[in-house]
N, C-alpha and C positions, 0 to 999 in steps of 0.2 A: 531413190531409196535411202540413203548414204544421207543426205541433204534432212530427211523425215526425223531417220536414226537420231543424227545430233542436232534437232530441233527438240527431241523428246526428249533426249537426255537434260538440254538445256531448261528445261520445263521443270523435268524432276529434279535439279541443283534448285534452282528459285524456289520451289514448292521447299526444298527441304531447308534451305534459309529462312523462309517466310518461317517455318514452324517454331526452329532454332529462335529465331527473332524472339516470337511471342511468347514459347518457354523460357526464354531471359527476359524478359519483360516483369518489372519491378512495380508488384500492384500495391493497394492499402485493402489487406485482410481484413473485415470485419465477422465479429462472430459471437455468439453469447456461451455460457457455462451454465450448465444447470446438473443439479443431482438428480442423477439417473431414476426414473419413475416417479417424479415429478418436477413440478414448476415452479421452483425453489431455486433459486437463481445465487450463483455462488460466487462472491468475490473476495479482493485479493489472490486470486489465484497466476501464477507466473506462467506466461506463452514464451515459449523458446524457440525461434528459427534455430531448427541444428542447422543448418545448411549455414547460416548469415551469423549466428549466435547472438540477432538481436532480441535483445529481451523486454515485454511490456508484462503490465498485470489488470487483472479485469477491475470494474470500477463497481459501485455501491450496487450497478442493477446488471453484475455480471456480463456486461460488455466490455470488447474492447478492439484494436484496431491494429494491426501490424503489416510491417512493409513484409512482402514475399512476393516469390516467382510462383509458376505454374511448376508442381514438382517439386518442392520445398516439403519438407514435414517440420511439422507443430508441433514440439512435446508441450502437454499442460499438466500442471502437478499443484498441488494443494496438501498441507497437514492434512492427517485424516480422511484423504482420496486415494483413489489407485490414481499414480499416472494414465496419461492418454497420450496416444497418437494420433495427427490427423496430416495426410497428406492431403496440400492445397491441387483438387483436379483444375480446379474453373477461379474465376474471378467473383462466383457466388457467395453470400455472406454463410459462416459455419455455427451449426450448432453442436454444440459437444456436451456429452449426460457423461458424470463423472460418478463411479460405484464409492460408495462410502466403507470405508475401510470397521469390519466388524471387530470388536476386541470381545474375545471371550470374557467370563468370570471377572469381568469389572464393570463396576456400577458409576457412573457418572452422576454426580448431584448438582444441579445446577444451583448456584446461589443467588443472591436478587447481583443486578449489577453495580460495579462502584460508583455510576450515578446515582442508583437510586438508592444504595445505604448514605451519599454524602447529602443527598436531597431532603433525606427524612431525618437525620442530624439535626439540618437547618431547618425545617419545618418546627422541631421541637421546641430550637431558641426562640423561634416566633412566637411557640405556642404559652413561653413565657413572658412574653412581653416584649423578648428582642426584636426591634423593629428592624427592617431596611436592612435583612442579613447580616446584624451585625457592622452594618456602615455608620459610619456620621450622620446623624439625624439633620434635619430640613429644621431652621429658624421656627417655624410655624410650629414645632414639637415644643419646642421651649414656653411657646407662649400661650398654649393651650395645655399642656400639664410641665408645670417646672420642675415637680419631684420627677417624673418620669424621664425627663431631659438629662434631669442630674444621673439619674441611674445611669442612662445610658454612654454618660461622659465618664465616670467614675466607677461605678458596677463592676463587681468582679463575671458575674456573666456575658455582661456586654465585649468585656475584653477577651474573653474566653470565644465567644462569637466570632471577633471579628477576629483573630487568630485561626481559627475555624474556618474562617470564610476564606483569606489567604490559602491557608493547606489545602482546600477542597479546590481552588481552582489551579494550583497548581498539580494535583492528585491529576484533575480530569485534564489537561495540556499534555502532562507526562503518559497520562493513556493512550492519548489520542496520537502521540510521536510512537510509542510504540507500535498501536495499531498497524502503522506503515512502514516503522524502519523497522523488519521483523529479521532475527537468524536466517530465516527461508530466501529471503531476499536478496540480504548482502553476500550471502554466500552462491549464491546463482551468480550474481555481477563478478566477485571477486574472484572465485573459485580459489580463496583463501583455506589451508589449513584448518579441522574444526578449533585446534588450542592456539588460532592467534585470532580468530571472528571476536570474543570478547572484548578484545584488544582494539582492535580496530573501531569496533562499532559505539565503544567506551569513548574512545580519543573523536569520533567525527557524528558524531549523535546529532542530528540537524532540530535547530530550535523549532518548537512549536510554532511561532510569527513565522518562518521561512514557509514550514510545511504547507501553511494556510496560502502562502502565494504559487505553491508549486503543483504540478501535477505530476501523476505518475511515472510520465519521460523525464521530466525535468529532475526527479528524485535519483531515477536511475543516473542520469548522467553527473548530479552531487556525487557519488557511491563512487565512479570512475574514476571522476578528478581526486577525491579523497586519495584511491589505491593509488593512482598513478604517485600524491606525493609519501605515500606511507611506503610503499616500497622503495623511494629513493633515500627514505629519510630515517627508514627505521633502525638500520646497521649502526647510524652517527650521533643519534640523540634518543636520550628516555623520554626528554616532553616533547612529544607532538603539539603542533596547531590545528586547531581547526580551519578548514578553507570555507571562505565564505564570498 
């Protein structure tokens, strides 16, 4: 009997390790984000292991991927969402509907976007004769109308264009940096002061050519390295560097 006793006991120590095991067990969460009552799929939105405080954000089709155990919660936040919780039960991928946050007595006007007011800009100069967005014309323009070539050498339009065409790509590069290095973002990483985020993000603002090679970990972990050297550096000097 005695011999039975602590075979059974032994049984239930293994069983309860086995379990231990597998709730510490370190999976790759996947999951999508969509806005509650429908299939509108939401991204840039920030996943937060509170348990790990590792942080990912969802991608263009409201997916994304994060390391957790069994027993982990997910906080997911978004401008203009309620927060969400989701605790990880299973190794199954999550789906999570995020309520969009109602503002009374205010009217939201959507405007066309700033590609498509810089697009219709340049559409105009073409529709004056500016060729090639305001670029340097092709040899073959010369030789097939030379006043036209002249214009476009000399022209106050043409110059006006292609000044035009500079500003508007770097208009849309500086969009596109914002898009991802947003206040919501660096302040999740940081957990910086709101009156020194300007500061910060001012001094380490990641170039457009970077962001094009980076993905969403990879931005996160730019963000760390940054704090790690702004907090050493901040007390001893007013210019900061950027780390690159």
């Amino acid at each position: 009997m005695r011999l039975r006793y602590n075979l059974l006991l032994t049984i239930i120590f293994i069983c309860c390790l086995h379990g231990i095991g597998f709730a510490q067990q370190v999976l790759d969460i996947k999951g999508v984000v969509f806005k509650k009552s429908s299939s509108e799929r939401i991204s840039q939105a920030l996943i937060t292991n509170l348990n790990s405080n590792i942080l990912m954000m969802t991608d263009e089709l409201g997916g994304f991927s994060i390391k957790a155990s069994i027993g982990d919660t997910l906080l997911i936040t978004k401008t203009s969402f309620t927060p969400q919780r989701v605790v990880v039960a299973n190794k199954e991928d999550i789906a999570v509907f995020m309520q969009p946050v109602i503002e009374l007595n205010q009217v939201t006007i959507k405007d066309q976007s700033k590609k498509q007011e810089l697009n219709e800009v340049m559409h105009q100069y073409r529709s004056e004769g500016i060729f090639n967005d305001g670029k340097s014309l092709p040899a073959w323009a010369f030789i097939n109308s030379p006043i036209t070539g002249l214009y476009n050498l000399f022209g106050k339009s043409p110059q006006e264009a292609r000044r035009f065409a500079a500003f508007s790509k770097n208009e849309l590069e500086a969009t596109e940096v914002s898009r991802r290095y947003t206040k919501e973002l660096v302040k999740s990483v940081t957990k910086l002061p709101d009156d020194e985020i300007p500061k910060f993000m001012n001094t380490f603002t990641p170039s457009y050519e970077d962001l094009k090679e980076w993905n969403d970990y990879q931005l996160i972990q730019y963000i760390k390295k940054s704090l790690a050297y702004y907090q050493k550096h901040k007390n001893q000097a007013t210019n900061l560097q950027k780390l690159y």
